[in-house]
C-alpha positions in Angstrom: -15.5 -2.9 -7.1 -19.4 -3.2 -6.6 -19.9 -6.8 -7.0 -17.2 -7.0 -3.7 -19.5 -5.8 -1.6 -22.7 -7.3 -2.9 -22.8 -10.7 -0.3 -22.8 -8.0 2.7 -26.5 -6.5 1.5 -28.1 -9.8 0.4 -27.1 -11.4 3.8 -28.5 -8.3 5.7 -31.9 -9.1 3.1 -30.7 -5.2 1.8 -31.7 -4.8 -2.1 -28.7 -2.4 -3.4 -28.9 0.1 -6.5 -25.3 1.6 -7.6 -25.6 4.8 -10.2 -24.6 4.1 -13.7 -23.0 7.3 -13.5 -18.9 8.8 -14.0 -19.0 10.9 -10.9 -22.1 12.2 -9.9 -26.0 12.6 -11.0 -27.9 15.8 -11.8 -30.5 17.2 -8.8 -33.9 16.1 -11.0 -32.3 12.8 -11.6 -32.1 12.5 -7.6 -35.4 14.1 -6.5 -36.9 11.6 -9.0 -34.8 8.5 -7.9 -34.1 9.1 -4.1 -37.4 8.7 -2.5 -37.7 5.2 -3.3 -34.5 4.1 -1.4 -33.8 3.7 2.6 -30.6 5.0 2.6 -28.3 6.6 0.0 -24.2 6.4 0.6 -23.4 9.4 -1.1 -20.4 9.9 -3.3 -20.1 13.7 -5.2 -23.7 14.0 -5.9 -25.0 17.4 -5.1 -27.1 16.1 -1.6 -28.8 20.0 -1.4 -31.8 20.5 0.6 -34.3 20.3 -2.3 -32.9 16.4 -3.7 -32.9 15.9 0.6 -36.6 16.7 0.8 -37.5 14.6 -1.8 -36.3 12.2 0.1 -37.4 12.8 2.9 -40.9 13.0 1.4 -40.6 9.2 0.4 -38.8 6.6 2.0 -35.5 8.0 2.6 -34.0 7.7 6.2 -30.2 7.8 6.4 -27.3 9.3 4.2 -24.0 8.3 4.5 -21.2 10.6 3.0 -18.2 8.0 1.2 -15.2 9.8 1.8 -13.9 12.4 3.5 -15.5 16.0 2.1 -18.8 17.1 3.0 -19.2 20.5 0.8 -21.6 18.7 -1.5 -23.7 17.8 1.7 -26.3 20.0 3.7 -26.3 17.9 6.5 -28.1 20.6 8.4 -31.0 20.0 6.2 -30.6 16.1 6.8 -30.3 17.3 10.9 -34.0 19.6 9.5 -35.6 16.7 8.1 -34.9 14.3 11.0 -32.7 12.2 8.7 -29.5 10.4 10.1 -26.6 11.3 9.1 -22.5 10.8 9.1 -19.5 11.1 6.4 -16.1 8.7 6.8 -13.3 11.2 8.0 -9.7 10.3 8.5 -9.6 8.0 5.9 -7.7 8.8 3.2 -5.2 11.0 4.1 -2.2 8.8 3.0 -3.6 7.9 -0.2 -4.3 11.6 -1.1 -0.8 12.4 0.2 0.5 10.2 -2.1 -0.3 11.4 -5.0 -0.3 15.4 -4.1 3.6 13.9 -3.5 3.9 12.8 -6.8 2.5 15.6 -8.1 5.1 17.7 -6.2 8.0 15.2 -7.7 6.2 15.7 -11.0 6.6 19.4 -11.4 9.7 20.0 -10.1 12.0 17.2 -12.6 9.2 17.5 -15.4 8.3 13.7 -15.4 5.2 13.6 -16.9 5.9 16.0 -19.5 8.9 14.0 -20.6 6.6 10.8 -20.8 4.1 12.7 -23.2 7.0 14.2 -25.5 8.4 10.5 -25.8 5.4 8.5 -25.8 3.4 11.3 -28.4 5.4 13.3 -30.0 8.5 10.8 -30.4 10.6 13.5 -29.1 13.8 12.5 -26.5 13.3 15.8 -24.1 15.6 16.8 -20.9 14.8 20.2 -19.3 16.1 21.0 -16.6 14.4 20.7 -13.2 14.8 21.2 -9.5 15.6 19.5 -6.7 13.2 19.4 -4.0 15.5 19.3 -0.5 15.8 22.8 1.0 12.9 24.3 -1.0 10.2 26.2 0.6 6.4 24.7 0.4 3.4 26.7 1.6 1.1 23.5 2.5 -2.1 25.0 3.2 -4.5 22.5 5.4 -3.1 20.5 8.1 -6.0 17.7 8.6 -5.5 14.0 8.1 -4.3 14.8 4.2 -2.2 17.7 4.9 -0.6 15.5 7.8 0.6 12.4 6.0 1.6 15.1 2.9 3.6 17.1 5.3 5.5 13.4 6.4 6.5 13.1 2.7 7.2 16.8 2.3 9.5 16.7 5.1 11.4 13.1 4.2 12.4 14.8 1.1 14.2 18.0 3.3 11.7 20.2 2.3 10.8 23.4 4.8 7.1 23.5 5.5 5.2 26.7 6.0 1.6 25.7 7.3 -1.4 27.7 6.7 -4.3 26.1 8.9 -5.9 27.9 12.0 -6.0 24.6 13.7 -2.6 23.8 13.5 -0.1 25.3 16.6 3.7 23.9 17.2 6.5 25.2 18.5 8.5 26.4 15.2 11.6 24.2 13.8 13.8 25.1 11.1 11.5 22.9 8.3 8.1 23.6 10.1 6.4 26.9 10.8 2.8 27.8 11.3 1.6 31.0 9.3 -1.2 32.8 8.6 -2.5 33.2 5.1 -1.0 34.8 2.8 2.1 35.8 5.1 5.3 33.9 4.0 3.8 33.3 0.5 6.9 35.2 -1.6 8.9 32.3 0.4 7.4 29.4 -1.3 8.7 27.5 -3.8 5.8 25.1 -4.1 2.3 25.8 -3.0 0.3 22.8 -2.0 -3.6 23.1 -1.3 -4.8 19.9 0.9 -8.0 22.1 2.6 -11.5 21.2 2.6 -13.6 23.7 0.6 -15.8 26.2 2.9 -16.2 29.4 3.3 -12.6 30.9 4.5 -11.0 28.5 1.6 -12.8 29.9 -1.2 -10.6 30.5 -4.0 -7.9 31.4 -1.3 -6.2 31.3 -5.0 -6.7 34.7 -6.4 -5.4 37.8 -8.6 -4.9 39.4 -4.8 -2.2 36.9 -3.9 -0.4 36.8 -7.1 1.9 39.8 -6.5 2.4 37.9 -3.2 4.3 35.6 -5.1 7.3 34.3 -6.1 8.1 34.0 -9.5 8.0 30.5 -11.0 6.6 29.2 -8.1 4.7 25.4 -9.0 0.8 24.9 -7.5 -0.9 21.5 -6.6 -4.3 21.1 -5.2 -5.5 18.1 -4.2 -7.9 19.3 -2.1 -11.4 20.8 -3.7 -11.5 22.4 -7.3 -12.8 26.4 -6.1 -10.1 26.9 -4.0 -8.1 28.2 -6.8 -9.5 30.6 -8.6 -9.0 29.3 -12.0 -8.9 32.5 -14.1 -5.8 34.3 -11.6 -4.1 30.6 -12.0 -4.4 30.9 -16.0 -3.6 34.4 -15.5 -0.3 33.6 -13.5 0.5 30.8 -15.7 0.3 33.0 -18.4 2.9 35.8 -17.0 5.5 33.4 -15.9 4.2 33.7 -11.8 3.2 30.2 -11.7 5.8 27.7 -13.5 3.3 25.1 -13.7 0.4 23.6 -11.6 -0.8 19.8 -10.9 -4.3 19.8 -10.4 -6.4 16.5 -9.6 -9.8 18.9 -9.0 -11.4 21.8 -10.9 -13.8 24.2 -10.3 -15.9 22.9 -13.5 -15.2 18.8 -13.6 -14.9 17.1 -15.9 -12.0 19.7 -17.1 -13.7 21.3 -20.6 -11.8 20.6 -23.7 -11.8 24.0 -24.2 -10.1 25.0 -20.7 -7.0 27.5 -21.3 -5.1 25.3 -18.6 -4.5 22.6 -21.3 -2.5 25.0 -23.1 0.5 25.2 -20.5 2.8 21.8 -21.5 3.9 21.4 -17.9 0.9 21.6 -16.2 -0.5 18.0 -14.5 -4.1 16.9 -14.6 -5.7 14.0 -12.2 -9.6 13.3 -12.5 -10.4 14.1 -9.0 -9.1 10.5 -8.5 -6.5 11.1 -5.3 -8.3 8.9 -2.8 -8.8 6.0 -5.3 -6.6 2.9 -4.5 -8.7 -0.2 -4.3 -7.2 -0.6 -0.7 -8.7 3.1 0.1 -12.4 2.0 -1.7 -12.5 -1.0 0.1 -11.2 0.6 3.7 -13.9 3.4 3.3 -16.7 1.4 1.7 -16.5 -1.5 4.6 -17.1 1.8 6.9 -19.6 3.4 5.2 -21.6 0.3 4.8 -21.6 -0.6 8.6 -22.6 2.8 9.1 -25.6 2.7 6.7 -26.6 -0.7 8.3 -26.1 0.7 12.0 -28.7 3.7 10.5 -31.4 1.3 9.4 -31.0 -1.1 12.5 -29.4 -4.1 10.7 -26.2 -6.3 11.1 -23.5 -6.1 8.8 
């Protein structure tokens, strides 16, 4: 969607470069590129200290993070080299619901599995699933994403147990604050919509899994090294974990030779949860007038 938003930097006299890139470029690629730019709207590149520097050291001035996580971001070296800084939060929470949603729907009634057995293998399929009202989710992250997901969660008469230090209601009979990993043999459905940081570090690990209970379905739309890949493969492999929907990875893109691919009801995304083009435009608008407010100019 580019070429939308082209007219906005040639009336504010504002040459613009895009990266001819998938999702991101290396750290050499940026400490080569970056010093000849102003300003740099950051996507999932790795903006460490050493790519800010170079920067820095040239004509770099401002960095605005697109979207919503800021682990890929050391904005205290941006604060250290005097450069101005900002990301977009609160702006995709709906969209990201959405889909971890879908992904819930997904694994419990087998939907996309059926679709590949038809479409690929020619095959007419009907497992059983489950229904979703009365079962137990452990939605871990309570921001702007686990919010709106907790809204869909709860339309479908679901009981929410909420891991998030930030969160505090009174208790209800299909909402309930708990501390991780208390509650987590409860859960029918475990739904990761945190930011990655320290504490949320593969929360997902061999510790929890006798924590579990068995046949219990995982979705992370959140960041790739929350879950600890080789417990989940581990789980998966002993019947713990039914299935999983993941739309992030701790390596991305997902190697061919990952031993997730070999579970047929597991979903993959492409770290693609935010990307509507009503979302891109939303948060590229934002992140434009920010960048222009950095450099002094009118949008």
């Amino acid at each position: 969607m580019i070429d939308e938003f082209r007219p906005l930097f040639e009336k504010s006299g504002v040459d613009l470069h895009a990266a001819k890139v998938v999702q991101i470029m290396t750290e050499d690629e940026l400490e080569a590129l970056l010093p000849e730019f102003d300003g740099w709207i950051i996507g999932d590149d790795p903006a460490s200290r050493k790519v800010l520097e170079a920067g820095a050291g040239g004509k770099l001035s401002a960095i605005v993070k697109w979207g919503v996580g800021v682990d890929n971001v050391d904005f205290k070296a941006a604060a250290d080299l005097g450069l101005k800084s900002c990301n977009t939060p609160g702006v995709f929470g709906r969209e990201v619901a959405d889909l971890a949603m879908n992904y819930v729907g997904g694994l419990a009634r087998h939907s996309f599995y059926i679709d590949r057995q038809i479409r690929n293998a020619g095959e007419w399929p009907k497992p059983a699933g489950i229904s979703l009202a009365g079962k137990t989710v452990a939605l871990v992250g309570y921001g702007d994403i686990g919010r709106s997901t907790a809204t869909r969660l709860l339309a479908a008469e679901m009981i929410l147990n909420v891991y998030d230090p930030a969160f505090s209601s009174e208790p209800t009979d299909t909402l309930r604050s708990k501390t991780w990993p208390e509650g987590l043999e409860e859960a029918d459905f475990l739904v990761f919509t945190c930011p990655l940081v320290p504490a949320t570090h593969h929360m997902f690990n061999d510790d929890i899994l006798p924590l579990l209970k068995p046949g219990v379905r995982v979705v992370n739309v959140g960041r790739g090294p929350v879950i600890k890949e080789s417990a989940l493969i581990d789980a998966l492999e002993r019947g713990i974990v039914h299935s999983a929907a993941l739309d992030v990875f701790e390596v991305e893109p997902l190697p061919v030779d990952s031993p997730l691919r070999a579970y047929p009801f597991n979903i993959f995304g492409s770290h693609n949860a935010s990307n509507t083009r009503d979302a891109v435009r939303r948060v590229s608008l934002l992140a434009i007038e920010r960048m222009f407010a950095f450099l002094g100019l009118e949008g």
